[in-house]
C-alpha positions as CSV (number, residue, x, y, z in Angstrom):
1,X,199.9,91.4,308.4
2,X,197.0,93.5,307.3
3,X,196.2,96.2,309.1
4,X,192.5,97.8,309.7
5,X,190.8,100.0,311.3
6,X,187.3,99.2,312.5
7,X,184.7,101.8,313.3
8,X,184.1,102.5,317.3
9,X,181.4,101.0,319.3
10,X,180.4,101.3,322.4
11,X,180.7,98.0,324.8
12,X,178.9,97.5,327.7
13,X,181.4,97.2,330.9
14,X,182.2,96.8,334.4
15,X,183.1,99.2,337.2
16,X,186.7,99.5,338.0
17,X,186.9,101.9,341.0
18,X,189.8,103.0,343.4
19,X,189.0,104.7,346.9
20,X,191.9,106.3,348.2
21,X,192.1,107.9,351.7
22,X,193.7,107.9,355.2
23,X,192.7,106.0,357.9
24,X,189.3,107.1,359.5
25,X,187.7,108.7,356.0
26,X,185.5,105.3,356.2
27,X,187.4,103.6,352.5
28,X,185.8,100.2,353.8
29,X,182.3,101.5,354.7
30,X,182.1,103.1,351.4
31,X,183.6,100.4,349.2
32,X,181.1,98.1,350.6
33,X,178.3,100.9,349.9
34,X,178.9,100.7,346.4
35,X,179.5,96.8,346.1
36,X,176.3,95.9,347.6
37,X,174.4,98.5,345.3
38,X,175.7,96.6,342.2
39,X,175.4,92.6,343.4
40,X,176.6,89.8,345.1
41,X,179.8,91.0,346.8
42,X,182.9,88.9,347.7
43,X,185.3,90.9,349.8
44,X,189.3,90.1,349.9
45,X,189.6,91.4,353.7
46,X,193.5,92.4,354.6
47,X,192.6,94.2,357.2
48,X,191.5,92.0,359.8
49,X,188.8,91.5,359.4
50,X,187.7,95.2,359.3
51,X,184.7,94.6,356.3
52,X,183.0,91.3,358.6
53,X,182.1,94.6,361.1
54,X,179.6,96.1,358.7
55,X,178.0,92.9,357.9
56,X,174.5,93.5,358.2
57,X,174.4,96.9,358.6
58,X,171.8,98.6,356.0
59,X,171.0,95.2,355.1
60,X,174.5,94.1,353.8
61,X,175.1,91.0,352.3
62,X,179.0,89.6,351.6
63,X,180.9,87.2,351.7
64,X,185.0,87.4,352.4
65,X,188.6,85.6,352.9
66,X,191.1,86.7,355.0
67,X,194.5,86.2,353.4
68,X,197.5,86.1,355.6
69,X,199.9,86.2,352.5
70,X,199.4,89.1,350.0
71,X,201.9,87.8,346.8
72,X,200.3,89.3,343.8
73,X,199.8,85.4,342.6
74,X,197.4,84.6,345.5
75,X,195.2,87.7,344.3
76,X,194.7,86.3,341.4
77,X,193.7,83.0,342.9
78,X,190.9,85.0,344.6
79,X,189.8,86.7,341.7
80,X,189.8,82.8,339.7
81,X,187.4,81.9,342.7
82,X,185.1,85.3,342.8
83,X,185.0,84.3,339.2
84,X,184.1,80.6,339.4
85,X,181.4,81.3,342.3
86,X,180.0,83.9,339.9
87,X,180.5,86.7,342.7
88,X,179.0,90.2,340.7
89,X,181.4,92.2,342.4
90,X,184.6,92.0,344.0
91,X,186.2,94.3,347.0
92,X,189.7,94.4,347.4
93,X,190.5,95.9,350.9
94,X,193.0,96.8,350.7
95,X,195.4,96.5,347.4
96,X,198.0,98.3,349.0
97,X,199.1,95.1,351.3
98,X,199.9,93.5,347.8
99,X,202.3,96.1,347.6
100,X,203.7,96.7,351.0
101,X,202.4,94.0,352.7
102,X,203.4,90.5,353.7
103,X,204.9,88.9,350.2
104,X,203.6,91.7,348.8
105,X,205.3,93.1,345.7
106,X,208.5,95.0,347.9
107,X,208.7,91.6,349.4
108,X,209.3,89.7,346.3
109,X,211.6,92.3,344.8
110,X,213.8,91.9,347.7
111,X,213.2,88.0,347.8
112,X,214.4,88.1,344.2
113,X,217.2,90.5,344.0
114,X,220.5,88.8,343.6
115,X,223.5,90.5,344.8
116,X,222.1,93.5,346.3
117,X,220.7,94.4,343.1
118,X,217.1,95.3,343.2
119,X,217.0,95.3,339.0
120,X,216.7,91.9,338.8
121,X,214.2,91.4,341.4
122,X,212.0,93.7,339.6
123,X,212.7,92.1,336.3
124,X,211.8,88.8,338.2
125,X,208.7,89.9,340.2
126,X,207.1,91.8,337.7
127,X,205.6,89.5,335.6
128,X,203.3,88.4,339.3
129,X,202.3,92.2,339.2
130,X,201.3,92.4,335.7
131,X,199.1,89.1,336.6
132,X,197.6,90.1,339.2
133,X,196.0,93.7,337.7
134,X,195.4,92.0,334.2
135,X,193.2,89.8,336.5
136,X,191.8,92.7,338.4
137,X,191.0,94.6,335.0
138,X,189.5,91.7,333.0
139,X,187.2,90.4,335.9
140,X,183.4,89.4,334.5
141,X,182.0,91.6,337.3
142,X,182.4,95.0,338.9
143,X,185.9,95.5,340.8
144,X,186.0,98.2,343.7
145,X,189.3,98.7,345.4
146,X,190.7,100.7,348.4
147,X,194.1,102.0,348.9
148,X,195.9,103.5,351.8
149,X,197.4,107.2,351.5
150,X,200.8,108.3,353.5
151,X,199.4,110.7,355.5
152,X,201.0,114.0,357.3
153,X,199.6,116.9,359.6
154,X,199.1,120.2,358.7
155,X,198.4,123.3,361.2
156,X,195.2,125.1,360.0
157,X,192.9,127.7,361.4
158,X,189.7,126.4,362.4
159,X,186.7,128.2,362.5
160,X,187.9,129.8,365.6
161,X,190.4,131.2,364.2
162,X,192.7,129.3,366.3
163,X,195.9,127.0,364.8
164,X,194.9,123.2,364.5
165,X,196.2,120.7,363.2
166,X,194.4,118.4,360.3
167,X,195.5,115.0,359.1
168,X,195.4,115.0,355.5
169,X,196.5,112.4,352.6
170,X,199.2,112.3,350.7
171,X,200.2,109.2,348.0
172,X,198.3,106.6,347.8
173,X,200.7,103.3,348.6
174,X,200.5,101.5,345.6
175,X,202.7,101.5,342.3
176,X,203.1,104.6,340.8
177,X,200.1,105.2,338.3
178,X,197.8,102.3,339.6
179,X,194.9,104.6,338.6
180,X,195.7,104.4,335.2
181,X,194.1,100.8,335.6
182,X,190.9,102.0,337.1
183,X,187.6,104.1,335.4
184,X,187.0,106.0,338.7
185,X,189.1,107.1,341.2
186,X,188.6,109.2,344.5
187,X,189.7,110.2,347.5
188,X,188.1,110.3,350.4
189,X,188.8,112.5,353.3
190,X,187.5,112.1,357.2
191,X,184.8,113.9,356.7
192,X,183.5,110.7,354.2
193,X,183.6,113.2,351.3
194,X,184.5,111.8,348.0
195,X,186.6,113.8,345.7
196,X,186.5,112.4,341.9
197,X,190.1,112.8,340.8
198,X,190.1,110.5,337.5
199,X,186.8,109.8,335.8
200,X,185.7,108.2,332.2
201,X,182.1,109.1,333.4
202,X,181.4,112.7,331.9
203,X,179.2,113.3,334.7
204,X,181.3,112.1,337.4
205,X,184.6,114.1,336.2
206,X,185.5,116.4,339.2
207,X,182.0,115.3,341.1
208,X,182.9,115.7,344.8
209,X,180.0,113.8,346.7
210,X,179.1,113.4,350.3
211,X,178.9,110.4,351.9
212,X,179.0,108.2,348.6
213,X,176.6,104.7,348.2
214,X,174.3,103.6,346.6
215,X,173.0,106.8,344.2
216,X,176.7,106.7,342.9
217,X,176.5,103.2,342.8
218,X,174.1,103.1,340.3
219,X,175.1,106.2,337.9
220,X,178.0,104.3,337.6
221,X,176.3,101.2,336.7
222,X,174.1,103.1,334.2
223,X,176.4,104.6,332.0
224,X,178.5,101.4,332.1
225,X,175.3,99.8,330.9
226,X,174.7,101.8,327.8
227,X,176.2,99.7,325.3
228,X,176.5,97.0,323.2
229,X,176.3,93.3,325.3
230,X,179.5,91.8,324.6
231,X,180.5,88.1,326.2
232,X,182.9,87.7,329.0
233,X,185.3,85.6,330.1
234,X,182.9,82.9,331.4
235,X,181.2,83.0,328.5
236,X,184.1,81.9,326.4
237,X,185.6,79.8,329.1
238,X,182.6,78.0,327.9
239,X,183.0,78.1,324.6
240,X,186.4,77.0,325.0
241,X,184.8,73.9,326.7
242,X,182.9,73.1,324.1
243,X,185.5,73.0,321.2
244,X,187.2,70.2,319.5
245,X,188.5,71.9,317.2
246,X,192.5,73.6,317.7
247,X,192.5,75.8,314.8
248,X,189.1,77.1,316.2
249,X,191.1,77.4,319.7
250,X,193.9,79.3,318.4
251,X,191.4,81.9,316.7
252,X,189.7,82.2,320.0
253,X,193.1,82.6,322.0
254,X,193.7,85.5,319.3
255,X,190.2,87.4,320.0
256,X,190.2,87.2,323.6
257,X,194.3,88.4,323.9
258,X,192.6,91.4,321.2
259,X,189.9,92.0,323.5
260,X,192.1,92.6,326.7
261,X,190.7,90.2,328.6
262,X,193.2,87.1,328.1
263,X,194.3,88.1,331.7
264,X,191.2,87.3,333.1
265,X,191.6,84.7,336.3
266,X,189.5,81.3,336.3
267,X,189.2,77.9,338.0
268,X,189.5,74.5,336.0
269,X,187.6,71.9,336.6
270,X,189.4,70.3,338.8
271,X,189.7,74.2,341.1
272,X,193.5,75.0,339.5
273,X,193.5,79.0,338.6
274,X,194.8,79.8,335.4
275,X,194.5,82.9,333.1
276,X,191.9,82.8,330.0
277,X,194.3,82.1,327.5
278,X,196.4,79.5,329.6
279,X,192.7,77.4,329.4
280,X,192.8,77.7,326.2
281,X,196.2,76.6,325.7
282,X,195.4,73.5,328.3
283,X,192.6,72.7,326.4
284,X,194.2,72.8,322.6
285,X,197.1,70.6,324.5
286,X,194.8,68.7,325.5
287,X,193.3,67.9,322.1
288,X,196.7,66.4,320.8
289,X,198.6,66.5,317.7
290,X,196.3,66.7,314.4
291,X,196.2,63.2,312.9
């Protein structure tokens, strides 16, 4: 296999943002801020309901679901239908119930563990996990997510000079190094202040910003913009709709697994999700043996 190495360009892309923070620092207000800046918003609610409160306020517009069940698989059954409804942006509120929550990704391990031994339910679950955040990362629109923090109390002086305590946050309840998946991520404390802790924006690297919307909304649309248009999932989904041709398929399921976007969720016509590359293998199955 030959080997070569290409020169680098610039591609234009997506936002992929994590908001981290305890309860009260305003993660859903703020998630929502940024969604509606960038486009049509759908909103994967776990927490009852929690986003449907801000509906209208500054002239929001979303739409949600509710999920009872938070199994990494139904996640990416969301993101298939964000997808098919050509939804802009997506809001995951929050992603730590498909860790911790019901079915979530503890659940399955200890579902799947045999004997007591929690290797093999990890070795069995983790394929679901690796699903669901291909699916999250190779999503055709902007992806904004919020996770919860273990949180503690800590005895301060306040301006006083008298000993209070403050409730601060600790690790963000997700899988160790979820933000490597993500472009910008932040925490947010109760005072709505947004402290960039990871940032592939230059200008947003260590930013610490007040009450974050629509501003930082769009200098993160901006410099996600500057680049060359390349097509999406969608686009080859229909491509892949259009071909008769299997050789032609199995180049296509080659380019889009290069790309990184073989992951991405989708509906087929008849409303089944599937990944990019599984519709292409449906299709070229579909086309028979060469005669």
């Amino acid at each position: 296999m030959t080997v070569e190495f290409l020169p680098a360009t610039r591609a234009a892309a997506k936002a992929r943002i994590a908001l981290a923070g305890p309860s009260g620092s305003g993660k859903t207000y703020t998630a929502l801020a940024l969604a509606t800046a960038l486009g049509t918003t759908a909103v994967v609610d776990t927490e009852r309901g929690s986003a449907s409160k801000y509906a209208g306020i500054n002239g929001w517009e979303f739409s949600t679901i509710a999920p009872q069940s938070f199994a990494p698989a139904s996640l990416v059954e969301a993101l298939a239908a964000a997808s098919t409804a050509g939804f802009e942006v997506v809001v995951v509120d929050s992603l730590s119930h498909y860790w911790m929550g019901v079915d979530g990704m503890l659940e399955q391990v200890d579902r799947r563990a045999k004997n007591g031994n929690n290797f093999s339910g990890w070795k069995e679950a983790g394929p679901d996990e690796r699903r669901m955040i291909d699916a999250l990362v190779a999503y055709p629109g902007h992806v904004i997510v919020t996770l919860r923090v273990k949180t503690e109390y800590v005895v301060e002086q306040n301006e006083r000079g008298k000993s209070a305590p403050r409730k601060v946050g600790l690790k963000p309840i997700q899988r160790d190094g979820i933000e490597y998946e993500f472009d910008v991520v932040g925490e947010l404390d109760l005072d709505n202040t947004l402290t960039v802790t990871k940032s592939r924006i230059p200008t947003l690297s260590g930013a610490v910003v007040q009450r974050p919307g629509s501003e930082l909304a769009e200098t993160v649309r901006d410099w996600l913009a500057d680049g060359e248009d390349a097509p999406g999932p969608r686009e080859y989904q229909e491509q892949v709709e259009l071909c008769t041709d299997k050789k032609e398929l199995g180049e296509l399921w080659h380019k889009v697994k290069r790309l990184g976007i073989g992951g991405a969720a989708l509906q087929d016509a008849d409303g089944y999700s599937m990944t990019l590359l599984q519709y292409i293998e449906k299709r070229a199955h579909s086309l028979g043996s060469p005669s």
